[in-house]
C-alpha positions as CSV (number, residue, x, y, z in Angstrom):
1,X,108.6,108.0,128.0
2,X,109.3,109.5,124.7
3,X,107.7,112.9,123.6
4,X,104.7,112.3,121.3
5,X,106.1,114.2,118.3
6,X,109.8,112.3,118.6
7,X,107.8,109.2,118.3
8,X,105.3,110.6,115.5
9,X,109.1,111.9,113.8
10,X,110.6,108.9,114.2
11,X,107.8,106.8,112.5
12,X,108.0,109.6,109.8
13,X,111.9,108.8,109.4
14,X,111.2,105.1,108.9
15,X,108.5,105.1,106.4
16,X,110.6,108.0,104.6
17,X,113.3,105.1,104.7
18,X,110.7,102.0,103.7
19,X,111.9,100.4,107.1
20,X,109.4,98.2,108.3
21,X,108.2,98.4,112.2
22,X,108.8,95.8,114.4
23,X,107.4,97.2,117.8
24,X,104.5,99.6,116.9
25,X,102.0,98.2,119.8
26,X,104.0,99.5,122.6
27,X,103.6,102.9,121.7
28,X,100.0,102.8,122.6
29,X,101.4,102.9,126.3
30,X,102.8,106.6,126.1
31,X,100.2,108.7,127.9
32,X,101.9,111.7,125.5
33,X,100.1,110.3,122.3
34,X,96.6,110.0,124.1
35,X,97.2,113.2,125.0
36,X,97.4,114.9,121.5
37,X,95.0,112.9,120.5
38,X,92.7,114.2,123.3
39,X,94.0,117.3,122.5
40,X,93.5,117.1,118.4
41,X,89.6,116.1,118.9
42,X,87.9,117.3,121.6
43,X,86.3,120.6,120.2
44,X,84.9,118.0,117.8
45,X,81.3,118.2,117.4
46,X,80.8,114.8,117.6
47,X,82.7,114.4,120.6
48,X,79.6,115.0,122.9
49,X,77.4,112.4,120.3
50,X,77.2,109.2,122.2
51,X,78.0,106.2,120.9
52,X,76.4,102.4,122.0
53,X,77.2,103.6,125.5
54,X,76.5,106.7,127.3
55,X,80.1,107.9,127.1
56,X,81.0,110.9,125.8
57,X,84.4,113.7,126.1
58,X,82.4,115.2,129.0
59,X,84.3,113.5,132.5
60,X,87.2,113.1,129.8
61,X,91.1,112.6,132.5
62,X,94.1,111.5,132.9
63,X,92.4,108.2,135.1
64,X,90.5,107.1,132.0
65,X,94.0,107.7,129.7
66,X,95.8,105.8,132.2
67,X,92.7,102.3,132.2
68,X,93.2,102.4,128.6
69,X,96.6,101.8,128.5
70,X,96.2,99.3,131.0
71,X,93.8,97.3,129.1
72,X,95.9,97.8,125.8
73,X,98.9,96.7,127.6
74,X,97.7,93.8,129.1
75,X,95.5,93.3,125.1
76,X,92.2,93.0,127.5
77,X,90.5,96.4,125.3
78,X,87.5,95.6,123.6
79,X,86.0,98.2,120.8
80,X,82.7,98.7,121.4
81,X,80.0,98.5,118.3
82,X,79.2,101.3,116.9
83,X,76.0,103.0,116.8
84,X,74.4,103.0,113.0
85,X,72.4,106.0,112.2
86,X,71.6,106.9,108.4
87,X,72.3,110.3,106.7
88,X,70.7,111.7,103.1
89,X,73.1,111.5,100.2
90,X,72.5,113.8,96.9
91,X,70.8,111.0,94.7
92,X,68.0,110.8,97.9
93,X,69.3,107.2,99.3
94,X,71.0,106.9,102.9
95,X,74.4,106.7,103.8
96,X,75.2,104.5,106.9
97,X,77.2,106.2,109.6
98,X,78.9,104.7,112.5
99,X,79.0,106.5,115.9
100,X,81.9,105.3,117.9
101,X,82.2,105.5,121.5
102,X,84.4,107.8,123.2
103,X,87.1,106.0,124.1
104,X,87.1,104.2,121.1
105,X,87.4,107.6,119.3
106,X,90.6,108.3,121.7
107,X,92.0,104.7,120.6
108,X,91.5,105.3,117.1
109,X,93.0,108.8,117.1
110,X,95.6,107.4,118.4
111,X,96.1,104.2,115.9
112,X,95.0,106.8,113.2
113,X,98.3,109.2,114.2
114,X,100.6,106.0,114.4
115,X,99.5,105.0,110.8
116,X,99.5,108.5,109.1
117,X,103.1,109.4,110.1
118,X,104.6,106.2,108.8
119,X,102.4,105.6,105.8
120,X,101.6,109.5,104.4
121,X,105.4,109.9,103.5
122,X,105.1,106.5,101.3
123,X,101.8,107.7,99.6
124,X,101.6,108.4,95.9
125,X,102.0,112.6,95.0
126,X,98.6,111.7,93.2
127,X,96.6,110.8,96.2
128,X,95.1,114.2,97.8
129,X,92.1,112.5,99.6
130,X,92.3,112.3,103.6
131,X,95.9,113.6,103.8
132,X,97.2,116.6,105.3
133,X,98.3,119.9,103.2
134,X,96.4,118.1,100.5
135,X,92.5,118.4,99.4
136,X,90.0,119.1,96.5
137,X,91.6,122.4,95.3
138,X,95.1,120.4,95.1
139,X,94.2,117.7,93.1
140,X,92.6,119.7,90.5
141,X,95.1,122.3,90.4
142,X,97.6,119.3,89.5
143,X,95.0,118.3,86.7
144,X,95.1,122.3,85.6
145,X,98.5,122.9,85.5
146,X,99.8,119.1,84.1
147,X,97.5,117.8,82.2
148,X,97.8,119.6,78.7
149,X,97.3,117.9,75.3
150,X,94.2,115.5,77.3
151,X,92.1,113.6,74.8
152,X,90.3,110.9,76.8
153,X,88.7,111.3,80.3
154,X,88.1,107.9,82.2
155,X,86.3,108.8,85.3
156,X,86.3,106.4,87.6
157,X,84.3,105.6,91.0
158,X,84.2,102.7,93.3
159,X,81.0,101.1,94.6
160,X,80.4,101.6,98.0
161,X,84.7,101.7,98.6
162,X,84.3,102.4,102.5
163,X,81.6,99.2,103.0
164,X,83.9,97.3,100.9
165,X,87.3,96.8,102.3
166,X,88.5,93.8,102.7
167,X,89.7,92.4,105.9
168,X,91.7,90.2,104.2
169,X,93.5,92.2,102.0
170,X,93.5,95.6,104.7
171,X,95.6,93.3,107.0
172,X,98.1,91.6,104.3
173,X,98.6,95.8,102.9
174,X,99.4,96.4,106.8
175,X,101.4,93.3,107.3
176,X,103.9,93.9,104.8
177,X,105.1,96.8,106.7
178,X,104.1,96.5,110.0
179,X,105.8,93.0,111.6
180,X,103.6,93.4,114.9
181,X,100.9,90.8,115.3
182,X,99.5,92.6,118.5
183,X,98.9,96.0,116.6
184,X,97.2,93.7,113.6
185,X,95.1,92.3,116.1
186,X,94.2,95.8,117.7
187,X,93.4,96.8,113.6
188,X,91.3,93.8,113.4
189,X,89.5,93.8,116.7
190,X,88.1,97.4,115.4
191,X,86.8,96.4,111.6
192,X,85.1,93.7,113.3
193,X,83.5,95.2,116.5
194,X,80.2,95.7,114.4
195,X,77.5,97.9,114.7
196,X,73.9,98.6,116.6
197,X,71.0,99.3,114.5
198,X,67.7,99.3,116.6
199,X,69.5,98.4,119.5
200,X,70.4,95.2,117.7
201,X,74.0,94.0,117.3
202,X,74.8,93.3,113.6
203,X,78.2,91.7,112.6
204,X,80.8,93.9,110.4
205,X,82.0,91.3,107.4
206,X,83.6,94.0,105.5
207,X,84.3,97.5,105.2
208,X,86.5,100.8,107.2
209,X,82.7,102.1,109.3
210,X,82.1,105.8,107.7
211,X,82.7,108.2,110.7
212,X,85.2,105.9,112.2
213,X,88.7,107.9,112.8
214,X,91.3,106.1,111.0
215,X,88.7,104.6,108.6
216,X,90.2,107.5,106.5
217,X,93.9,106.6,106.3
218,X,93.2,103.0,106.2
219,X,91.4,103.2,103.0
220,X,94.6,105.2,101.6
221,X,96.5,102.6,102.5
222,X,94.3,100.3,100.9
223,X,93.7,102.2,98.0
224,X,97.4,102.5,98.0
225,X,97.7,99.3,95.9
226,X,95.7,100.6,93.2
227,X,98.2,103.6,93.1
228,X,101.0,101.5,92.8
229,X,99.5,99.3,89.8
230,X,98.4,102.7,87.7
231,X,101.9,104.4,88.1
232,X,104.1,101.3,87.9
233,X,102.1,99.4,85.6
234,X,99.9,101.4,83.4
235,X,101.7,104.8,83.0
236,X,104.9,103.6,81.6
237,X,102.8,101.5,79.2
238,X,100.7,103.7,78.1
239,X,103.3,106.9,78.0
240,X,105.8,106.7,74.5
241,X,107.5,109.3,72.8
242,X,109.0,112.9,73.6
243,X,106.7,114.6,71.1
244,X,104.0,114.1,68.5
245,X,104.8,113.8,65.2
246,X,104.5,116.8,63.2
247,X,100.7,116.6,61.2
248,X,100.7,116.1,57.7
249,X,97.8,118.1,57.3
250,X,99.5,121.5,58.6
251,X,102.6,120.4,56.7
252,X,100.4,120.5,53.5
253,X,99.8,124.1,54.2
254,X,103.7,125.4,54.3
255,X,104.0,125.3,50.4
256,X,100.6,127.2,49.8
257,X,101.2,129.9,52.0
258,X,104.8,130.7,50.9
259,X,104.2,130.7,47.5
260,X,101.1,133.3,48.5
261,X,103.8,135.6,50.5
262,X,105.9,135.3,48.0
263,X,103.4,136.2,45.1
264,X,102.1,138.9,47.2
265,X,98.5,137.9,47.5
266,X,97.5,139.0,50.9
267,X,94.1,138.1,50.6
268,X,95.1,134.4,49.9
269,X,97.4,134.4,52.6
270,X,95.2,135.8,55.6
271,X,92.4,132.8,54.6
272,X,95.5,130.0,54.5
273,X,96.9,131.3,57.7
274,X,93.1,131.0,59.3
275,X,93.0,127.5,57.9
276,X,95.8,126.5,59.3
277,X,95.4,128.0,62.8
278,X,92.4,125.5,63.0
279,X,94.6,122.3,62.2
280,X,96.7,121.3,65.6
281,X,100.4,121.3,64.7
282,X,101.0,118.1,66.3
283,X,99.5,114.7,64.4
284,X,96.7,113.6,66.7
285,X,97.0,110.4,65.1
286,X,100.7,109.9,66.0
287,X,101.3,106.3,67.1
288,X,104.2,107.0,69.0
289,X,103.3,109.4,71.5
290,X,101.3,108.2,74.2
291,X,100.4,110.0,77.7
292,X,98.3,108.8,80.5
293,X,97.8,110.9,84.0
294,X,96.3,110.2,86.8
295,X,95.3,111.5,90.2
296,X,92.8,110.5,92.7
297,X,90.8,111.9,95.6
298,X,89.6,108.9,98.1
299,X,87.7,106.7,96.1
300,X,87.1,108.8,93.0
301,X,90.0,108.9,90.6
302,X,90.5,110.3,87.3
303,X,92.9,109.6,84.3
304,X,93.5,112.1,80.9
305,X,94.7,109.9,78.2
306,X,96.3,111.1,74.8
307,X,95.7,108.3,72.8
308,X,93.0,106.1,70.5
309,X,89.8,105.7,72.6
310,X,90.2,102.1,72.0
311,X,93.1,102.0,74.1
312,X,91.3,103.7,76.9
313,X,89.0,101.0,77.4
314,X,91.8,98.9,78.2
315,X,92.7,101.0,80.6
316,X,89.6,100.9,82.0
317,X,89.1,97.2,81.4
318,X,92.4,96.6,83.4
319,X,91.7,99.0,86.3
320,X,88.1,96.9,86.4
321,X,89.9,93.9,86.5
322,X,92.8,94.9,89.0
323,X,90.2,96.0,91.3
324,X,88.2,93.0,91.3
325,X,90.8,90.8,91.6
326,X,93.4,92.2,93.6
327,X,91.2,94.5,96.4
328,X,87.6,92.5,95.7
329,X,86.2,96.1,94.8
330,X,83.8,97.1,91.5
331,X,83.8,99.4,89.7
332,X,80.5,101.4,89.7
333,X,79.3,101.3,86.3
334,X,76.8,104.5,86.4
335,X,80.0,106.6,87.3
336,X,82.7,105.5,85.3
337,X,82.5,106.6,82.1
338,X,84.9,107.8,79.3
339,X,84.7,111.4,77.7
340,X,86.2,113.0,75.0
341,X,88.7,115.9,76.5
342,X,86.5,118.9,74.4
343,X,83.0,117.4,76.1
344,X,84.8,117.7,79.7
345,X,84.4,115.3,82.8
346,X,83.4,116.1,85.9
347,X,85.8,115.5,88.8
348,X,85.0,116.5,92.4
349,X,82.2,119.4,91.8
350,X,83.9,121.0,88.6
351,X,83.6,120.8,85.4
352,X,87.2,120.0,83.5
353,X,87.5,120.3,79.8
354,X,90.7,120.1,77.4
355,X,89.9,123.8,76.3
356,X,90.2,125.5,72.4
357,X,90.7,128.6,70.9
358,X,86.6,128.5,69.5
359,X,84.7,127.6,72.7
360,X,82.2,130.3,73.6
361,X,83.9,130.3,77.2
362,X,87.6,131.1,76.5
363,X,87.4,132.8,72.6
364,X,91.3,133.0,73.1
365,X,94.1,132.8,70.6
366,X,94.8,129.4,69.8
367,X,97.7,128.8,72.4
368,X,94.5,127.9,74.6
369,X,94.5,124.9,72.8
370,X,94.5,121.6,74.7
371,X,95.0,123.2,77.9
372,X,93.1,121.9,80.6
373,X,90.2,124.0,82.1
374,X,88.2,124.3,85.5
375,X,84.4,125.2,85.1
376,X,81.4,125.9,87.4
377,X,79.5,123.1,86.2
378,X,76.1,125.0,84.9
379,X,73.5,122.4,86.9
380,X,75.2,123.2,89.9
381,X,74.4,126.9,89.8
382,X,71.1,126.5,88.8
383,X,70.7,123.8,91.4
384,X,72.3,126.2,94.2
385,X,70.1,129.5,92.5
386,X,67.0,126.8,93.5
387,X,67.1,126.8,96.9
388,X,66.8,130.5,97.4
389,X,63.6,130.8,94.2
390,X,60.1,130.0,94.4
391,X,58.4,130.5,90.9
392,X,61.7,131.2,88.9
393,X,62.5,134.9,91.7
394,X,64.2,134.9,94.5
395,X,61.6,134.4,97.4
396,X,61.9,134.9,101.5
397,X,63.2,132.0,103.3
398,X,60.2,131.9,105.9
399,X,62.2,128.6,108.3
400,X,64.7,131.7,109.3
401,X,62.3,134.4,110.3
402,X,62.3,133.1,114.5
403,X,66.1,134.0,114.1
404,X,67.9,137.7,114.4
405,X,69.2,139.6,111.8
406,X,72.5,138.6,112.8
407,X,71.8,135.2,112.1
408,X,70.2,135.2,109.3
409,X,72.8,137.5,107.5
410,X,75.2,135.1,108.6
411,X,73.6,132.0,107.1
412,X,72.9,133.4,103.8
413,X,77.2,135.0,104.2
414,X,78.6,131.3,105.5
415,X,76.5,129.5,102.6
416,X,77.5,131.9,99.8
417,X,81.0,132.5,101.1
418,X,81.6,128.3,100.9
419,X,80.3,128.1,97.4
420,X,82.4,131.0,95.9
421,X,86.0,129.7,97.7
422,X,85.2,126.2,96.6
423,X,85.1,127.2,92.8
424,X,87.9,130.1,93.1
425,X,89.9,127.9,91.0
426,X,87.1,127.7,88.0
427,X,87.8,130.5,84.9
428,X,84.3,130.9,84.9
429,X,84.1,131.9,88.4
430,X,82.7,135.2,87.2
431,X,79.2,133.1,86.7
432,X,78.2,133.2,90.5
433,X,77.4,137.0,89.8
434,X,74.1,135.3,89.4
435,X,74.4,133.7,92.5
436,X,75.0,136.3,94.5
437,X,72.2,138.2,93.0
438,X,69.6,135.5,93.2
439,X,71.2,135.0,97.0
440,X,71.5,138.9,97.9
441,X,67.6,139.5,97.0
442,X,66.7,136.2,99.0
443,X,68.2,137.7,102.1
444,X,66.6,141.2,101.8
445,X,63.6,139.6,101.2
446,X,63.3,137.7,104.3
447,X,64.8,140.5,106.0
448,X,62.3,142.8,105.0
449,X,59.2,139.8,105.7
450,X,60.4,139.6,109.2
451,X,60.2,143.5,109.6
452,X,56.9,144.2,107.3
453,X,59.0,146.6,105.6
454,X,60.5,146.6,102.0
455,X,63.3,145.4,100.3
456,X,64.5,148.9,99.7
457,X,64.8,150.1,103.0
458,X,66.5,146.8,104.4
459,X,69.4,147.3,101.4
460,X,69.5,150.8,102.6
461,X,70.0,149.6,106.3
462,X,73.0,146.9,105.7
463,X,74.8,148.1,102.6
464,X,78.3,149.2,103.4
465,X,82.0,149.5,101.8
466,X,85.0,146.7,102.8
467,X,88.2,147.0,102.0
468,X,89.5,144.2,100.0
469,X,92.5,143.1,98.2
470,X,90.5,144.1,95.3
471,X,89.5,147.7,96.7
472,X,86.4,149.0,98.3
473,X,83.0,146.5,97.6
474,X,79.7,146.6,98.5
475,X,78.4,144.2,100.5
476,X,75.9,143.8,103.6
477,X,76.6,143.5,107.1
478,X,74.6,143.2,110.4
479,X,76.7,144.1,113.9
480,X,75.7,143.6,117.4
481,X,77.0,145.5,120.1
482,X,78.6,143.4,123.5
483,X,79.5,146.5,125.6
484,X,82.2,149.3,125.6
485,X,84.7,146.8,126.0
486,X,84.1,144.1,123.3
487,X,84.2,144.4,119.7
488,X,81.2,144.3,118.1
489,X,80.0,140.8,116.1
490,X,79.7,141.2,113.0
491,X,77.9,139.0,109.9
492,X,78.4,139.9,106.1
493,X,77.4,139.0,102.7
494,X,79.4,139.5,99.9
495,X,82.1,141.8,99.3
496,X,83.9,138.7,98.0
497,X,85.8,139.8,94.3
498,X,84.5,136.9,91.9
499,X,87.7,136.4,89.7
500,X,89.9,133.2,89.7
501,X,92.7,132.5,92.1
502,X,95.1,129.6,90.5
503,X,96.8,129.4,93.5
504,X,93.3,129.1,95.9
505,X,94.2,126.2,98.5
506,X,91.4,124.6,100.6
507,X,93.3,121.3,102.3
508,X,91.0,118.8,104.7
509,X,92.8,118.8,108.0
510,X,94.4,121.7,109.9
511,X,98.0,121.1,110.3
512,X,99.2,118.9,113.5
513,X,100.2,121.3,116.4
514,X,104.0,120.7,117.0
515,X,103.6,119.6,120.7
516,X,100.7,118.2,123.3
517,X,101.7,121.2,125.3
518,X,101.2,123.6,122.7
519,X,97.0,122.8,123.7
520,X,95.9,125.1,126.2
521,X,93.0,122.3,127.8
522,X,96.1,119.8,127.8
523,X,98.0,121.8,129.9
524,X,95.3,122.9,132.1
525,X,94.6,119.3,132.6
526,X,98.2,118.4,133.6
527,X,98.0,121.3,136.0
528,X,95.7,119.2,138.0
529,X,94.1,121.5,139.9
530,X,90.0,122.0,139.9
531,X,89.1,125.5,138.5
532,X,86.3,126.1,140.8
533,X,87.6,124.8,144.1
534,X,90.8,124.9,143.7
535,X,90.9,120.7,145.2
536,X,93.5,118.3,142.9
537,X,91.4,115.2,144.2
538,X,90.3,113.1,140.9
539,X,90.5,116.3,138.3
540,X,88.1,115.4,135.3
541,X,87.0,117.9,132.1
542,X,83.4,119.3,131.6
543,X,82.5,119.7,128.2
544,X,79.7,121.4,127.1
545,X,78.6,121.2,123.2
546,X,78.5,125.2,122.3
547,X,79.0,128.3,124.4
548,X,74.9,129.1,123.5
549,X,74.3,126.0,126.0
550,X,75.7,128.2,128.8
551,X,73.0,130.6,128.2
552,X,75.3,133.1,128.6
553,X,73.3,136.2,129.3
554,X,73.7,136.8,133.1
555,X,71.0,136.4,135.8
556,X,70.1,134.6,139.0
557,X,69.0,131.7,137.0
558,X,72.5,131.4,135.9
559,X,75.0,128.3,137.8
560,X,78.4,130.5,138.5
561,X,80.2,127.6,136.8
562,X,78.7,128.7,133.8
563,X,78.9,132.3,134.6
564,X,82.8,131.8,135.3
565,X,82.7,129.4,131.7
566,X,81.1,132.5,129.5
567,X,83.8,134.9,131.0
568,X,86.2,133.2,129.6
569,X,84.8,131.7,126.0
570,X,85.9,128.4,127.2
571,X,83.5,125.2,125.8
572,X,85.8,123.5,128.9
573,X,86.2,123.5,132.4
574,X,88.7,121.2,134.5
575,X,87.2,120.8,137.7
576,X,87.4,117.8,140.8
577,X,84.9,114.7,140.4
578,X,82.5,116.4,143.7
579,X,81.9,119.6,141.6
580,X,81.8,117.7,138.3
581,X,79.2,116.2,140.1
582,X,77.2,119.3,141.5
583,X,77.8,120.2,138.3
584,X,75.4,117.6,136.3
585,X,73.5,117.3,139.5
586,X,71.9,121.3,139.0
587,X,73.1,122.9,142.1
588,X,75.3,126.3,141.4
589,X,79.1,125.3,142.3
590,X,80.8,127.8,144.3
591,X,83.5,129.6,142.6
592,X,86.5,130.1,145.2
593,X,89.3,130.2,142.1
């Protein structure tokens, strides 16, 4: 049986290649894939969430590996439906959410790896969403740094993209490449397993289920299409000419001004050189230069167009029409929209604007001109600054005051920490100073509310020096001691230097480990040997969903499985079925390991 990663590099070689795969069902029977996918999603939190079944990772082994295969050999698996529960989106409405079971999380890991080494090499360089190396910060520093000379926005969003795949057209995409009719079965058998709501089963018609595992990379490769038509099809139409045309109305300045050099009328020649710094050297107007960009990030994608605004909505007419037509999507109508370049669009949480020499913002010289700029959007600061005021000040968060001073310093330090790396890339970065104010006397003030004291003295009682990259900042930071032996834990806020990073890279997926053996549980596993008893009879995983479940301070209370677990930091334990058993049963299992 081939290694997991020669298979997962060979895949890789033939979609580099645009060779189309023949046999891509039998590689479901190599134990070494299910294994790094076991591996790859384990620590998961929703791993322990159960599905429409009681299964979870917990009594995860090689046995239950080795009955999967069987029934995907022998094309007897069926996909379970999933459980529906809802979850709150920013406009107040629900979003459906689908929870798998586990073995049909295993399954889809699996598919989801098969799919994603042959199809990621053959995705367009435009498509960040979903893919690894690639995220937010990626597709906008591609809009930053290529974008110049941007008139037209045309933002564009699909209407509910994930509930609106098409079977039909998912399958044909995946049949052109893929020549296996077993693996398009297995592809079809999970879109259509359907879901429970209420404990009622409700047919799936349509649509990748949100919180499946390869729903992800199967919209890419659906979405794929659209790529295609935009950079084969539109692009080259709508992209003429090496350079504009040089504007009549800064020409019409060259005779003035050297006649005023020559003359020697300085004063005449400072207010013509001002004039004409305001006029773009290049004829906007110019009806043979043309550019049209594009990127997208899942289903949100957005174009810059130089050009006549009436020829951007025909860009946006087609892209409607290609949509409807060729992937039965629409368009949603609230979110796509066309913007001038000055007035800015906004394009996964930023603000981006074709920038000039006069905005209040930059006040550059005019080289600034047309370049394209990231922003802190303004109602997402004041939004943020929200949460943490009552009555326009910063006010105590009361719902943390149960928790330690640990805690809650590092809740208000994970919270402002993910806000200020997300918009590194913004020139206006600098704005979150008011943040960090508004978030800094939040946290003192609970602080001090929980320990009827005062503000002052809690600032007096955290507030130390880090070293940065920047030098020495101030910031505040709560320890707690674990023994003579064990550094200290430690929470901060701040201390973060607010100034822009072009190159700041936040991607969505860690990078694939190189091997199944490079996991430490995977090996354990495969050393089949319990970890209490030292017995190799039916060897099985315990999972447990945090490390606080093992209540980890000692006592007599305490089971000595969990005792031996909180040693060693482990969420995991490989033991035999009987002490898996005495294990869920209550009774302490006897360490002899």
């Amino acid at each position: 049986m081939q290694n997991a990663q020669t298979v997962l590099d060979i895949l890789r070689k033939r979609g580099r290649e645009g060779l189309p795969l023949d046999r891509l069902y039998r590689q479901l029977f190599n134990p070494q894939l299910f294994l790094l996918a076991y591996g790859r999603i384990y620590s998961n939190h929703g791993s322990m969430t159960p599905g429409a079944t009681e299964e979870t990772v917990d009594g995860m082994s090689l046995g239950k590996i080795e009955q999967i295969i069987d029934a995907l050999r022998h094309e007897r698996y069926i996909f379970s439906p999933a459980r529906r529960t809802f979850i709150p989106k920013k406009n107040g409405t629900l979003r459906p959410l689908g929870l798998p079971s586990w073995s049909d999380k295993l399954v889809a890991e699996v598919v989801r790896m098969l799919l994603d080494a042959y199809y990621d090499v053959q995705f367009s360089d435009h498509s960040h969403g979903f893919r690894p190396g690639r995220g937010c910060h990626t597709a906008l520093r591609e809009v930053a740094e290529t974008w110049k000379g941007t008139h037209w926005f045309i933002e564009g969003d699909i209407a509910d993209c994930f509930g609106s795949l098409d079977f039909t057209v998912m399958l044909t995409a995946l049949g052109e490449n893929i020549h296996d009719g077993r693996f398009l079965a297995l592809i079809h058998k999970m879109l259509t397993a359907g879901y429970l709501q209420d404990w009622e089963w409700h047919a799936t018609l349509s649509g990748a289920p949100q919180g499946g595992i390869a729903s992800p990379v199967l919209s890419n490769i659906y979405l794929h299409r659209l790529d295609e038509f935009v950079e084969t099809v539109l692009v080259p139409e709508y992209t003429r000419g090496k350079s504009r045309a040089a504007n009549p109305a800064y020409r019409k300045l060259d005779s003035p001004i050297a006649q005023a050099k020559q003359s020697g009328d300085h004063l005449t020649l400072r207010k013509l050189r001002q004039r004409r710094r305001r006029i773009p050297y290049g004829n906007p107007q110019d009806p043979g230069y043309r550019r049209l960009r594009y990127v997208r990030y899942c289903d949100d994608f957005l174009l810059g167009f130089s050009g006549p605004i009436t020829e951007a909505e025909e860009i946006k007419k087609r892209i409607r029409q290609f949509l409807k037509g060729e992937l039965k999507l629409e368009l949603s109508e609230a979110k796509t929209l066309i913007t001038h370049a000055r007035k800015g669009a906004r394009f996964l949480g930023y603000h981006i604007v074709a920038q000039h020499a006069n905005d209040q913002i930059t006040r550059q010289n005019r080289a600034v001109n047309g370049v394209i700029g990231l922003r802190v959007p303004v109602d997402v600061l004041t939004t943020k600054c929200a949460q943490y005021m009552e009555r326009g000040k910063p006010a105590s968060q009361t719902r943390l005051l149960h928790r330690s001073d640990y805690n809650i310093m590092a809740r208000f330090g994970a919270e402002y920490r993910g806000m200020v790396q997300y918009y590194l890339l913004a020139s206006n970065v600098h704005w979150l100073n008011r943040l960090h104010w508004v978030m800094q006397t939040s946290l003192l003030k609970t602080l001090a509310h929980k320990h009827n004291s005062k503000v002052i003295k809690m600032s007096r009682k955290y507030k130390v020096k880090i070293e940065t990259p920047e030098g020495l900042r101030t910031c505040l930071q709560a320890c707690v001691e674990r023994g003579p032996r064990r550094n200290p834990l430690v929470a901060t806020f701040g201390g973060i230097p607010l100034k822009r990073q072009r190159t700041a890279k936040i991607i969505d997926r860690r990078p694939v480990r190189s091997t199944p053996t490079g996991s430490e549980l995977i090996r354990r596993l495969r050393h089949g040997e319990c970890e209490l008893c030292g017995s190799a009879d039916k060897i099985q995983v315990h999972h447990v969903r945090k490390l606080a479940d093992l209540q980890c301070s000692e006592g007599p209370q305490q089971p000595a499985w969990a005792v031996f677990m909180a040693k060693k930091r482990r969420k995991t334990l490989v033991v035999c079925a009987p002490c898996h058993d005495a294990i869920h049963a209550g009774p302490p299992a006897t360490i002899t390991a």
